[in-house]
BAKEVEX-951693 format. One record per residue: x negated, y negated, z negated of N, C-alpha, C in turn; chain; residue number from 0. Coordinates in Angstrom, 1 decimal. Each point is the difference from the previous one (the first is absolute). Layout:
// residues N
n_x,n_y,n_z,ca_x,ca_y,ca_z,c_x,c_y,c_z,chaine,num
X,Y,Z,X,Y,Z,X,Y,Z,A,NUM .
...
***
This chain:
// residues 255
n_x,n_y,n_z,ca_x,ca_y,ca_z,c_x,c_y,c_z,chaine,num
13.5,11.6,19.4,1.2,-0.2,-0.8,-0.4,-0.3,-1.5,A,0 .
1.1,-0.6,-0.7,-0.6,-0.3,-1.4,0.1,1.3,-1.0,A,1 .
-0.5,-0.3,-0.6,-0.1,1.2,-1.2,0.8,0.5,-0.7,A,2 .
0.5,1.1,0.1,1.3,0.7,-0.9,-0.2,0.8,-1.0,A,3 .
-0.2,-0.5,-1.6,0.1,0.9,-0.8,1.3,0.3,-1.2,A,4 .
-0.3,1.1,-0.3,1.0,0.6,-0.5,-0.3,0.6,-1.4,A,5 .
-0.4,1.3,-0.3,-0.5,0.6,-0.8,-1.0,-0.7,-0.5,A,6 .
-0.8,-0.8,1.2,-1.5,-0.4,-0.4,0.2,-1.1,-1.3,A,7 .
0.6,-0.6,0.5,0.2,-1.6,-1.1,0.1,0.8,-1.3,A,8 .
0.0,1.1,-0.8,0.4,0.0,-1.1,-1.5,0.5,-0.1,A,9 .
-1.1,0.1,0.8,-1.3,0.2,-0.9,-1.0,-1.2,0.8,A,10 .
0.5,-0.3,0.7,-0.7,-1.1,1.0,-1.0,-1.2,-1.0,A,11 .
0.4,-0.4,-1.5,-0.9,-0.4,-0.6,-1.3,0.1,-0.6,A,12 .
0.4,1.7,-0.2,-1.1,1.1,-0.6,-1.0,0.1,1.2,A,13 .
0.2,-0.3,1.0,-0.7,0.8,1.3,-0.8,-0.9,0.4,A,14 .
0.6,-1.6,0.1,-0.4,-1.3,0.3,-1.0,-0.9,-1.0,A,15 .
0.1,0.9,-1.6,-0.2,-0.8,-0.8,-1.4,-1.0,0.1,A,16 .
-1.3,1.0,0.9,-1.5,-0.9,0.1,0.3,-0.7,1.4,A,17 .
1.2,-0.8,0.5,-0.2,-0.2,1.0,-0.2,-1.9,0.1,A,18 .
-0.8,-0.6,0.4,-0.7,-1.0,-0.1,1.1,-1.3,-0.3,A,19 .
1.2,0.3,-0.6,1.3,-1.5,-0.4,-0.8,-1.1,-0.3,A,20 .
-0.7,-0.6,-1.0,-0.7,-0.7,-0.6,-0.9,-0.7,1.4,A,21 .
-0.1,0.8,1.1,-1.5,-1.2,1.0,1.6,-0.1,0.4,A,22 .
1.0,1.0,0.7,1.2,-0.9,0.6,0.1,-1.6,-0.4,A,23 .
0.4,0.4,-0.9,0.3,-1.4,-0.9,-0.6,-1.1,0.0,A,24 .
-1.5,0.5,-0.2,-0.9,-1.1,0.0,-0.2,-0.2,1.3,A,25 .
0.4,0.5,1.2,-0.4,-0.7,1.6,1.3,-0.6,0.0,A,26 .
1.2,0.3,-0.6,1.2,-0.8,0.4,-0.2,-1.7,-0.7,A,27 .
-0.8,0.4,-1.3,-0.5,-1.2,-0.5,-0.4,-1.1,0.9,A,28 .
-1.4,0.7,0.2,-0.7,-0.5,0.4,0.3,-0.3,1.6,A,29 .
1.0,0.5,0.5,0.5,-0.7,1.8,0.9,-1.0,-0.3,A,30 .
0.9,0.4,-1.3,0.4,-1.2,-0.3,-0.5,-1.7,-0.6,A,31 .
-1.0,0.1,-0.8,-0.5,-0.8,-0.5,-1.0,-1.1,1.9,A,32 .
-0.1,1.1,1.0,-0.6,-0.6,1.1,1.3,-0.4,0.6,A,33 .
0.9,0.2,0.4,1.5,-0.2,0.8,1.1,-0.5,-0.7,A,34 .
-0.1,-0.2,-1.0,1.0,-0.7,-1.0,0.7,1.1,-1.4,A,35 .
0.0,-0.4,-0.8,0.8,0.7,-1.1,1.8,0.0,0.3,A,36 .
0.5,1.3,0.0,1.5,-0.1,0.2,0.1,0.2,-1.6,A,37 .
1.4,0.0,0.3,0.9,0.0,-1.2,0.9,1.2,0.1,A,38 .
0.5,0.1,0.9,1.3,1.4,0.5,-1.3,0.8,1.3,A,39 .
0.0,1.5,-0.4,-1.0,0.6,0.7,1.1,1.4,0.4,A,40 .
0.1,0.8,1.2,0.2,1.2,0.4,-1.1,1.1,0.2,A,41 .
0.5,1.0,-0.7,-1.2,1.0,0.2,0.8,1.3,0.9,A,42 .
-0.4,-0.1,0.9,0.5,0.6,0.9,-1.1,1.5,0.0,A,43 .
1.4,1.5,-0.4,-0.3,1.0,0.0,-1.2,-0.2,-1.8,A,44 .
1.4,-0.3,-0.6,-0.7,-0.1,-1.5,-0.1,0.9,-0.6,A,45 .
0.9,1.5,0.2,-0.6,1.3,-0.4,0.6,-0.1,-1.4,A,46 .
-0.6,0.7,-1.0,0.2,-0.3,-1.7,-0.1,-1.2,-0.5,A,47 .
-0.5,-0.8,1.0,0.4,-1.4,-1.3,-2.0,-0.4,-0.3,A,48 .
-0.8,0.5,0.3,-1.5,0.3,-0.5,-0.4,-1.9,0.2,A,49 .
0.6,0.0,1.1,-0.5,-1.5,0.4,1.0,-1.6,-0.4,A,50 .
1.0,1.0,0.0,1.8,-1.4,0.1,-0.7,-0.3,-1.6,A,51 .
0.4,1.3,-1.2,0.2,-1.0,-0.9,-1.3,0.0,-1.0,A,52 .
-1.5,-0.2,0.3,-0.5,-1.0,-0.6,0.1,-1.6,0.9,A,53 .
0.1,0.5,1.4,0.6,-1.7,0.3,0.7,-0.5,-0.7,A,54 .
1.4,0.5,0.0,1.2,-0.5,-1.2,-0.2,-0.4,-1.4,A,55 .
-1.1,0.6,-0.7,-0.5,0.2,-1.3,-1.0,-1.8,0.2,A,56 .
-0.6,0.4,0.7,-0.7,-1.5,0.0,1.0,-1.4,0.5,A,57 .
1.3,0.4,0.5,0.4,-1.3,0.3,0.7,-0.1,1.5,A,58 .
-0.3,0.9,0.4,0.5,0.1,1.7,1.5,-0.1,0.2,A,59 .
0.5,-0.4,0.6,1.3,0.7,0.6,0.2,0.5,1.2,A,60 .
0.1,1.8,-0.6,-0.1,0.8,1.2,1.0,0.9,0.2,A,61 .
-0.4,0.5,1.6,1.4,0.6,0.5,-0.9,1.3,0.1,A,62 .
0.4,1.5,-0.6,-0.7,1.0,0.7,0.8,0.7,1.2,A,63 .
-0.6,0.2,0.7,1.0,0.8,1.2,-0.4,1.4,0.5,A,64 .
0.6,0.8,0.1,-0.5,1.1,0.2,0.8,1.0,0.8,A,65 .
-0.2,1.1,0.9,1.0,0.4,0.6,0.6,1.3,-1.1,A,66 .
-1.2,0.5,-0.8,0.8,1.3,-1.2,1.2,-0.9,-1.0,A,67 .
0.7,1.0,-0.3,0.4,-0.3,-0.9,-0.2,0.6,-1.3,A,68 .
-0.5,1.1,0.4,-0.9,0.8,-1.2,-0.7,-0.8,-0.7,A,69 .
-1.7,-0.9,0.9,-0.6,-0.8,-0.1,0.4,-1.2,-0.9,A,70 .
1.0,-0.3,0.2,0.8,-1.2,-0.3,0.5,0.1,-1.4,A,71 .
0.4,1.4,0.1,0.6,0.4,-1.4,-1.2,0.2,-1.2,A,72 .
-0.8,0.5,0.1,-1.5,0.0,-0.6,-0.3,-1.7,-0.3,A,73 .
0.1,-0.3,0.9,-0.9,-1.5,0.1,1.3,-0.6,-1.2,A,74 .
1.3,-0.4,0.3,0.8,-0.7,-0.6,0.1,0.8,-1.7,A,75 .
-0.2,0.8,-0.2,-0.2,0.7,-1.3,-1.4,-0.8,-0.7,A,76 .
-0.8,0.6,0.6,-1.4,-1.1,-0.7,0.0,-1.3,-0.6,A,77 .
0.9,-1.0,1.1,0.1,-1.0,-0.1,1.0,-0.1,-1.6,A,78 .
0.9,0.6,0.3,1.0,-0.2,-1.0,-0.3,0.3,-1.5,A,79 .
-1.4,0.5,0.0,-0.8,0.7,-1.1,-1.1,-1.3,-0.7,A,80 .
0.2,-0.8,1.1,-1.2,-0.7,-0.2,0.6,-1.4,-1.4,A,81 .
-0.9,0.4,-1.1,-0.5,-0.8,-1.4,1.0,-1.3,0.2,A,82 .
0.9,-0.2,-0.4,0.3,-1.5,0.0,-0.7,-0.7,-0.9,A,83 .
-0.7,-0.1,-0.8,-0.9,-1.1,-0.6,-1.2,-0.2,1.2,A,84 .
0.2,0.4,1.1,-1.2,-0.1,1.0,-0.2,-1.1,0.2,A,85 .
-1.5,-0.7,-0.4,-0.2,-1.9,-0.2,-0.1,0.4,1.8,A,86 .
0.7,-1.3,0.7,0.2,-0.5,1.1,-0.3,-1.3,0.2,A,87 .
-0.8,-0.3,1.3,0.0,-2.1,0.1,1.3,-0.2,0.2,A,88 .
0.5,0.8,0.8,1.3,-0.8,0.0,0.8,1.5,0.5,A,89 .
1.3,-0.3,0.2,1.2,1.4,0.0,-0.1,0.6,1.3,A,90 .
-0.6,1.2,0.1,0.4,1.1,0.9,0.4,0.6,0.6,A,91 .
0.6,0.2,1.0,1.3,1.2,0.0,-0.5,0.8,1.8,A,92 .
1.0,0.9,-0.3,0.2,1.1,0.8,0.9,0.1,0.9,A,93 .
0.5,0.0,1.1,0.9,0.8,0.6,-0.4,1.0,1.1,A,94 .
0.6,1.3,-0.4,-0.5,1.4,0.7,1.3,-0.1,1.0,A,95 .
-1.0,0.1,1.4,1.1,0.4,1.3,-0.5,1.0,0.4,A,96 .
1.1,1.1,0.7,0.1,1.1,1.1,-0.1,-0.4,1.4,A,97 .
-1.1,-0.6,0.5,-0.1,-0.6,1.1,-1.1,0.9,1.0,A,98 .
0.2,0.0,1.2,-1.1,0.9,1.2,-0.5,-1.8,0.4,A,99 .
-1.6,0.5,-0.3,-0.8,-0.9,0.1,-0.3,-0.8,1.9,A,100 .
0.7,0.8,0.3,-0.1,-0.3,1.6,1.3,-1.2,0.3,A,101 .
1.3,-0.1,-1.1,1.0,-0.8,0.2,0.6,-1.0,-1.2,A,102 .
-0.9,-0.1,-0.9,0.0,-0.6,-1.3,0.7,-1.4,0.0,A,103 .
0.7,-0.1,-0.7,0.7,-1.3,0.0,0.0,-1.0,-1.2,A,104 .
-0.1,-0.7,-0.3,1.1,-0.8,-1.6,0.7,-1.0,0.6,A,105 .
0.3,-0.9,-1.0,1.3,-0.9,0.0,-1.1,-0.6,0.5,A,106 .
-0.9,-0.8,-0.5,-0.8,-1.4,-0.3,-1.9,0.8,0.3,A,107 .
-0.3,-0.9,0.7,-1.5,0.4,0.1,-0.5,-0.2,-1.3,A,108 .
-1.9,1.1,0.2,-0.9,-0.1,-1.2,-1.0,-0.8,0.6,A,109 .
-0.5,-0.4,-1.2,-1.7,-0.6,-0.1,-0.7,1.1,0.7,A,110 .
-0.5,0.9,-0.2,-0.6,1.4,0.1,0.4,1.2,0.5,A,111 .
-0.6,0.8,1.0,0.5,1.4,-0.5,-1.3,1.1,-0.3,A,112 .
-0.3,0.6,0.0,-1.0,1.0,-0.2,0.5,1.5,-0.1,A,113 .
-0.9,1.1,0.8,0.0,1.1,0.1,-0.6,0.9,0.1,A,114 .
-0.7,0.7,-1.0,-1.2,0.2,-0.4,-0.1,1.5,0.2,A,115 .
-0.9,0.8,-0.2,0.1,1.3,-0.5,0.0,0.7,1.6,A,116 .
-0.4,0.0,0.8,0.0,-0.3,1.2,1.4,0.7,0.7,A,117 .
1.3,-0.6,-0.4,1.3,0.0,0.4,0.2,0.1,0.9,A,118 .
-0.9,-1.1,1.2,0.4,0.0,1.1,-0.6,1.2,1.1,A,119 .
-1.0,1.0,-0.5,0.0,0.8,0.5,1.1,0.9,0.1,A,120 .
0.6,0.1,-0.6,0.9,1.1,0.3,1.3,-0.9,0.7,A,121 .
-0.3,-0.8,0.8,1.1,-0.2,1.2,-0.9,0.7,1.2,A,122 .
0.3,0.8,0.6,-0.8,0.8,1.0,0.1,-0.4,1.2,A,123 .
1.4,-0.9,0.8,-0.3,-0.8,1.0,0.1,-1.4,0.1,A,124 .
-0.9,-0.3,1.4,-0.2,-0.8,-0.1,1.2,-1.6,-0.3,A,125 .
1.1,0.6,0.8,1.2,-0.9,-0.6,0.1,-0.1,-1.0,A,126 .
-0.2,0.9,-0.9,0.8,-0.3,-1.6,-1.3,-0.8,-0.3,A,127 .
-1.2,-0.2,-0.1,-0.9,-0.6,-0.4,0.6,-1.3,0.4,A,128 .
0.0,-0.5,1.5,0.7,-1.3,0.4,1.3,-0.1,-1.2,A,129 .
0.9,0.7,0.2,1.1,-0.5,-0.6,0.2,-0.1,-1.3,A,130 .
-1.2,0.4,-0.7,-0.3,-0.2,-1.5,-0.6,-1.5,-0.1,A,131 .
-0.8,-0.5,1.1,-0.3,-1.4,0.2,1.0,-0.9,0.5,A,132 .
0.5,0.4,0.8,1.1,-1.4,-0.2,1.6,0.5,-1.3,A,133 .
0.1,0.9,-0.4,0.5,-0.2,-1.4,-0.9,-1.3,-1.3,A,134 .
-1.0,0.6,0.2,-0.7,-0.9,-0.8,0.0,-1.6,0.3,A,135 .
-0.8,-0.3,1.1,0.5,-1.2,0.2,1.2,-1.1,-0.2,A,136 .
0.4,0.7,0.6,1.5,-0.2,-0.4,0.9,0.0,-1.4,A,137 .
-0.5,0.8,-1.2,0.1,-0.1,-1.2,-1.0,-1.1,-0.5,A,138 .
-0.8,-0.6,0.7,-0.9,-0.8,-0.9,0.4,-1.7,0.6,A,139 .
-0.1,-0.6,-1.3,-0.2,-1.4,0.5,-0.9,-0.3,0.7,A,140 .
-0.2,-1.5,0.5,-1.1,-0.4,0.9,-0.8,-0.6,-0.9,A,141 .
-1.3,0.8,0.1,-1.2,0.1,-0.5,-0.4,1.2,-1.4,A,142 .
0.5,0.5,0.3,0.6,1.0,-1.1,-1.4,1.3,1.0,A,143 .
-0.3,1.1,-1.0,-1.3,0.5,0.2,0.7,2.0,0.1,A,144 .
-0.4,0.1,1.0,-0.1,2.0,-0.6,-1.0,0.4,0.3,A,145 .
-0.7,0.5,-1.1,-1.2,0.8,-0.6,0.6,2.0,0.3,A,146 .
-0.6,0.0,0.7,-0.3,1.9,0.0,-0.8,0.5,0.6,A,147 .
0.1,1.4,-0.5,-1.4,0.9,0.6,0.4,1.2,0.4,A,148 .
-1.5,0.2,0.8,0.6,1.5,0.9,-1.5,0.6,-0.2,A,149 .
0.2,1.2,0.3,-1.0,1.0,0.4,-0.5,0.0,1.8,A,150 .
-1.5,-0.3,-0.1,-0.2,-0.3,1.5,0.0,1.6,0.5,A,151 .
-0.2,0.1,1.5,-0.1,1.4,0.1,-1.2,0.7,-0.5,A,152 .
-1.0,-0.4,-0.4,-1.4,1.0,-0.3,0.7,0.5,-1.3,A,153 .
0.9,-0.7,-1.2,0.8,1.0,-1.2,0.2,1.2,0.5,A,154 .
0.8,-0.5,1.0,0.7,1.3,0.3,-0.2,1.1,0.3,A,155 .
-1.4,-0.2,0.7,-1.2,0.9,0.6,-0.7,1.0,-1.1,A,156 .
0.1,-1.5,-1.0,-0.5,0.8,-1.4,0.4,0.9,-0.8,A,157 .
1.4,-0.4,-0.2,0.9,0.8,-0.3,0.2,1.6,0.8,A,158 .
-0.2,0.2,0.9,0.3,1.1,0.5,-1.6,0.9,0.5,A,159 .
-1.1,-1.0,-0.5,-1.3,0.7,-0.2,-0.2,0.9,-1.2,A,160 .
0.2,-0.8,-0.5,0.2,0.4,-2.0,0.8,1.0,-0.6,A,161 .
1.5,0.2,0.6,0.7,0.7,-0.3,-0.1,1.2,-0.4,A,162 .
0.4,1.3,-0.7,0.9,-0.4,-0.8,-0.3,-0.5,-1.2,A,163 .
0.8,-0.7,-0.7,0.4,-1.0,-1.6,0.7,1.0,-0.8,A,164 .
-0.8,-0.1,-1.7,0.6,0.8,-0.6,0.0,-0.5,-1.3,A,165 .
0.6,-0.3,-1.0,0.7,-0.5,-1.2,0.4,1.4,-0.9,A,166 .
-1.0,0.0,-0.9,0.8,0.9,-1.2,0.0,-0.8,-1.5,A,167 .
1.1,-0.6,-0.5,0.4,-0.8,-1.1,0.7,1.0,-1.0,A,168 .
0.5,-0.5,-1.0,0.5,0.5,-0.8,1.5,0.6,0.1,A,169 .
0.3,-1.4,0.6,1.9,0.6,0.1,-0.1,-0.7,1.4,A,170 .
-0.7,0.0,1.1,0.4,-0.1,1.3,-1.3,0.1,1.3,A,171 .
0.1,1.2,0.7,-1.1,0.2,0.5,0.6,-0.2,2.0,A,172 .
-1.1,0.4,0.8,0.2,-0.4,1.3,-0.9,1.1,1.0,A,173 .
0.3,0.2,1.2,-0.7,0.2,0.9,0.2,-0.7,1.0,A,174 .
-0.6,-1.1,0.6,0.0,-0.4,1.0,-0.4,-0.1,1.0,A,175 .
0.3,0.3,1.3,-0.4,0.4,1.9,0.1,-0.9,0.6,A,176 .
-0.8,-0.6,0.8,0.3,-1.3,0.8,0.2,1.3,1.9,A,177 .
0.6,-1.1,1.0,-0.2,0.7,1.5,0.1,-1.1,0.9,A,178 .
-1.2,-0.2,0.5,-0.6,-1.9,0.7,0.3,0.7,1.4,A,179 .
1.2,-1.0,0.4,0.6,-0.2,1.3,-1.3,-1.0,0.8,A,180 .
-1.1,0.4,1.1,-0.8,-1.2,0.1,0.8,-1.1,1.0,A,181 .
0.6,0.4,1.1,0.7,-1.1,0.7,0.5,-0.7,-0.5,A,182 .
1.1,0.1,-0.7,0.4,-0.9,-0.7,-0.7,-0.7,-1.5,A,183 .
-0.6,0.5,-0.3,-0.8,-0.3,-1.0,0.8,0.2,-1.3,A,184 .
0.4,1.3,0.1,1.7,0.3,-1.3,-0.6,1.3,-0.9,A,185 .
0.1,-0.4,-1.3,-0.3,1.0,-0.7,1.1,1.0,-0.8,A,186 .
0.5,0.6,-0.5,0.9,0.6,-0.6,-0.5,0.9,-1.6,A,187 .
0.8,-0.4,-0.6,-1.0,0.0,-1.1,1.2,1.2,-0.8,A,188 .
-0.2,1.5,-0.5,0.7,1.0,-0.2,-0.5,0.5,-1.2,A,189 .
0.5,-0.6,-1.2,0.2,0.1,-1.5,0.6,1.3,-0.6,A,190 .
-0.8,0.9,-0.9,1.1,0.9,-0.6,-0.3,-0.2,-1.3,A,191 .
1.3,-1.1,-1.0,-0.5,-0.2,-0.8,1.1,1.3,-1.4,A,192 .
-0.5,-0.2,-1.1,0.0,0.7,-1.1,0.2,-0.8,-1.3,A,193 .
1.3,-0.1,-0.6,-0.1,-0.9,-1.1,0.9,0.5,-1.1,A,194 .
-0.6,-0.6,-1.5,0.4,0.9,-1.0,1.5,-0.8,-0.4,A,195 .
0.9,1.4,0.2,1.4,-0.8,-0.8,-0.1,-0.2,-1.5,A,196 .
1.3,-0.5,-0.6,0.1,0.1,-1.2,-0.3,1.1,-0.7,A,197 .
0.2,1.4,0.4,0.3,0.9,-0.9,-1.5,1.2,0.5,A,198 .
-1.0,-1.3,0.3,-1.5,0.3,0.5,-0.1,1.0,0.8,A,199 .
0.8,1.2,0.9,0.4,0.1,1.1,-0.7,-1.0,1.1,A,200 .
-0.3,0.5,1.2,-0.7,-0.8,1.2,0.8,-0.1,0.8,A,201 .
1.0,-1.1,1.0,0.5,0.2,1.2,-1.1,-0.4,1.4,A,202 .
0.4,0.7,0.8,-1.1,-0.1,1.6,1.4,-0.8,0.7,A,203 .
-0.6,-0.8,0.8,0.5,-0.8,1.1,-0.9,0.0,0.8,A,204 .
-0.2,-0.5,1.4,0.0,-0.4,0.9,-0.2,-1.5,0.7,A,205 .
-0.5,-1.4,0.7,0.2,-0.4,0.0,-1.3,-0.3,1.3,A,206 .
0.7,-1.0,1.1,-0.9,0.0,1.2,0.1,-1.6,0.3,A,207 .
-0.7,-0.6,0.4,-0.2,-1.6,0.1,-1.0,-0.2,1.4,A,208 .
0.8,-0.6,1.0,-1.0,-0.5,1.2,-0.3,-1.3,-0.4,A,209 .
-1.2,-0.7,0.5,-0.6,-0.9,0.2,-0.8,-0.4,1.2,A,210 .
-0.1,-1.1,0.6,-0.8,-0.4,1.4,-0.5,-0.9,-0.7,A,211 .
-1.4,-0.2,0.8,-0.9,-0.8,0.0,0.2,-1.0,1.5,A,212 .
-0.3,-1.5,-0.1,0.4,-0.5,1.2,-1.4,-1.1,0.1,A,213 .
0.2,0.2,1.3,-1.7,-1.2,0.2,0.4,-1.4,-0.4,A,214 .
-1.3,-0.4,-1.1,0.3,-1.5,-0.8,0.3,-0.9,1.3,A,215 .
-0.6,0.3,1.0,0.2,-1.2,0.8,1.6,-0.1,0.5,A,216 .
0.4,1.3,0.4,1.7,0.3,0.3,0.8,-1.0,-1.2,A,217 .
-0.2,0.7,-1.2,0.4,-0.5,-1.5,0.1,-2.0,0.5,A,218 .
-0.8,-0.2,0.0,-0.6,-1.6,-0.5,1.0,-0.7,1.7,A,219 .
0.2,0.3,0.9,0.6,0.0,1.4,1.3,0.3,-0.1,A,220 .
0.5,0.8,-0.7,1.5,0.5,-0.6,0.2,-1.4,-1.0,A,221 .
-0.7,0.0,-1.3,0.3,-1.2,-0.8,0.5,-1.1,0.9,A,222 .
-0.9,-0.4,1.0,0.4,-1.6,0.8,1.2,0.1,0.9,A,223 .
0.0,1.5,0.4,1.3,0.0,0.9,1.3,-0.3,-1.2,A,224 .
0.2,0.1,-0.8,0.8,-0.2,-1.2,0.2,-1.2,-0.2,A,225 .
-1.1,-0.7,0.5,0.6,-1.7,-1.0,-1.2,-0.7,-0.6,A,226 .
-1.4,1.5,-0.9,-0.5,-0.7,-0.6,-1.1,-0.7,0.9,A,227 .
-0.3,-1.5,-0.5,-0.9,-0.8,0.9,-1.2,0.1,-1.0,A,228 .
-0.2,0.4,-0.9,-1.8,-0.1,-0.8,0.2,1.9,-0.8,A,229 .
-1.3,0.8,1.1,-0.2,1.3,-0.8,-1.3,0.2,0.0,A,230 .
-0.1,0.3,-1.2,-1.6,0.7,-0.5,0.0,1.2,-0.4,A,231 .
-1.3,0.2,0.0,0.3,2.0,-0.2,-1.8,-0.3,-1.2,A,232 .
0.5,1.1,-0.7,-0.7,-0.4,-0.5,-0.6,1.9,-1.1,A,233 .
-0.7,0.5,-1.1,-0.2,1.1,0.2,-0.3,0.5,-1.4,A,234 .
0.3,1.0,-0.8,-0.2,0.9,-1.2,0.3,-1.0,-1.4,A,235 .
1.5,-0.6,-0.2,0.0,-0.9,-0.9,-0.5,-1.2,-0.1,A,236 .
-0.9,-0.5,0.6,-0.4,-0.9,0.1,0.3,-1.0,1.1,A,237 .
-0.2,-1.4,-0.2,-0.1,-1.1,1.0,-1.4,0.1,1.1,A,238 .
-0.3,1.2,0.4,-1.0,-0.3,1.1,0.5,0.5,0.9,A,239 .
-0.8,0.0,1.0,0.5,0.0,1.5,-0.3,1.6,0.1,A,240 .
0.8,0.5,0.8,0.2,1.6,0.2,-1.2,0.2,0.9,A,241 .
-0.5,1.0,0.4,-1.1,0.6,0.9,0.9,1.5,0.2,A,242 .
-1.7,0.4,1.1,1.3,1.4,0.3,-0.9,1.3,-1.6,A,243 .
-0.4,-0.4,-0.3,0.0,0.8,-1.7,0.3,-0.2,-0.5,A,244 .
1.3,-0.5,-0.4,1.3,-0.6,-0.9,0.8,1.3,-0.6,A,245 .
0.0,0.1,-0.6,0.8,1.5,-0.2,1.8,-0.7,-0.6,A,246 .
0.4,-1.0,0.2,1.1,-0.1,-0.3,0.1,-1.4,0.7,A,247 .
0.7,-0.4,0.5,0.3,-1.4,0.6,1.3,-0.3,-0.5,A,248 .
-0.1,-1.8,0.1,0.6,-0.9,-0.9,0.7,-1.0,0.9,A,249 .
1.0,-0.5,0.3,0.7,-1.1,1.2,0.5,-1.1,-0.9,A,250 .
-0.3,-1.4,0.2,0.9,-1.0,-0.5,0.1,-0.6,0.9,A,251 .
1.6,-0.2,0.6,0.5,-0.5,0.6,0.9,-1.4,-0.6,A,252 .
-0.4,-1.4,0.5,1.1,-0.8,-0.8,1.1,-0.1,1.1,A,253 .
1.4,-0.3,-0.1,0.8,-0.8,0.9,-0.2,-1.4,0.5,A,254 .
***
């Protein structure tokens, strides 16, 4: 299922802040510069905005979609913050939807979509993974590109080798517990996080997030049943070819 936050989105930046946005960017770049440059791009499960608006900032016209509205609300605030003397090649813009990535719609297809941050793990079966791919297709013109990435299952393995995760910051700290389902290859990831209010007071919440890992070859076999006719997989930010020591995998699919 997709990801539901709530409480989380109001520290979700603080917690996220070393998390690799900048190679995102630069692989969306750089799949684009190999598959064509769009103009209008979807970032499906855009979260805070981390990724939508330096696209927008450089020139994009993007749609973020996300199933929070919390999320959304964080994200659409940032934006609204952002410098108007910001030099631009050319005008920018935004539009933030409340959309479930499994049924996404617009008026008019994009050039692009991309989904980064590994989003698509947290669809846990195997249908919604399909039906997140023919939403896509289907939102994209013909020849139009979606770039995303996922966690292969050895992450997952890793994640629940390593466990527990622990964050102590200034005004927002964490304990985190992973519990690796192996049949399914499903992790559950059980947060108790700690964050300083206004009146420097700490509130505790709660917060639990599944994720599946799905075999690249399923993945790339799902893509074609969809529509798409050219998929590469590819591995850690980069334009190379994935291996099974890939710690993060990368799909461009064109229509």
């Amino acid at each position: 299922m997709t990801r539901s936050y709530g409480q989380f989105a109001t520290v979700y930046d603080q917690l996220m802040e070393d998390m690799p946005y900048a190679e995102w960017l630069g692989f969306a770049r750089a799949g684009w510069s190999r598959y064509g440059m769009p103009a209008s791009v979807v970032d499906l499960g855009c979260g805070t905005g981390n990724i939508s608006i330096p696209l927008a900032r450089s020139g994009f016209h993007v749609y973020g979609i996300d199933l929070s509205s919390d999320m959304l609300t964080v994200a659409r605030s940032k934006w609204d913050e952002t410098p108007q003397g910001l030099a631009r090649p050319r005008p920018g813009t935004i539009r933030w939807l409340q959309q479930d990535m499994r049924e996404w719609e617009l008026q008019e297809p994009v050039d692009a979509v991309i989904s980064f941050c590994d989003c698509l793990n947290y669809l846990t079966e195997e249908s919604d993974i399909e039906a997140a791919f023919r939403s896509t297709y289907s939102g994209l013109r013909s020849g139009g590109t979606f770039l995303f990435d996922m966690h292969p299952p050895k992450q997952l393995i890793r994640y629940a080798e390593e466990q527990p995760f622990v964050l102590d910051e200034k005004d927002v700290a964490y304990i985190w517990t992973c519990d690796f389902e192996e049949e399914r290859c499903e992790i559950e990831h059980s947060l108790t996080i700690f964050a300083r209010e206004h009146d420097s007071k700490f509130s505790r919440f709660e917060e639990t997030h599944v994720q599946r890992a799905y075999d690249p070859d399923w993945v790339e076999a799902a893509l074609r049943r969809a529509g798409f006719q050219s998929v590469d997989r590819y591995a850690d930010f980069e334009l190379k070819p994935a291996d099974s020591e890939s710690e993060r995998l990368f799909f461009a699919a064109v229509k």
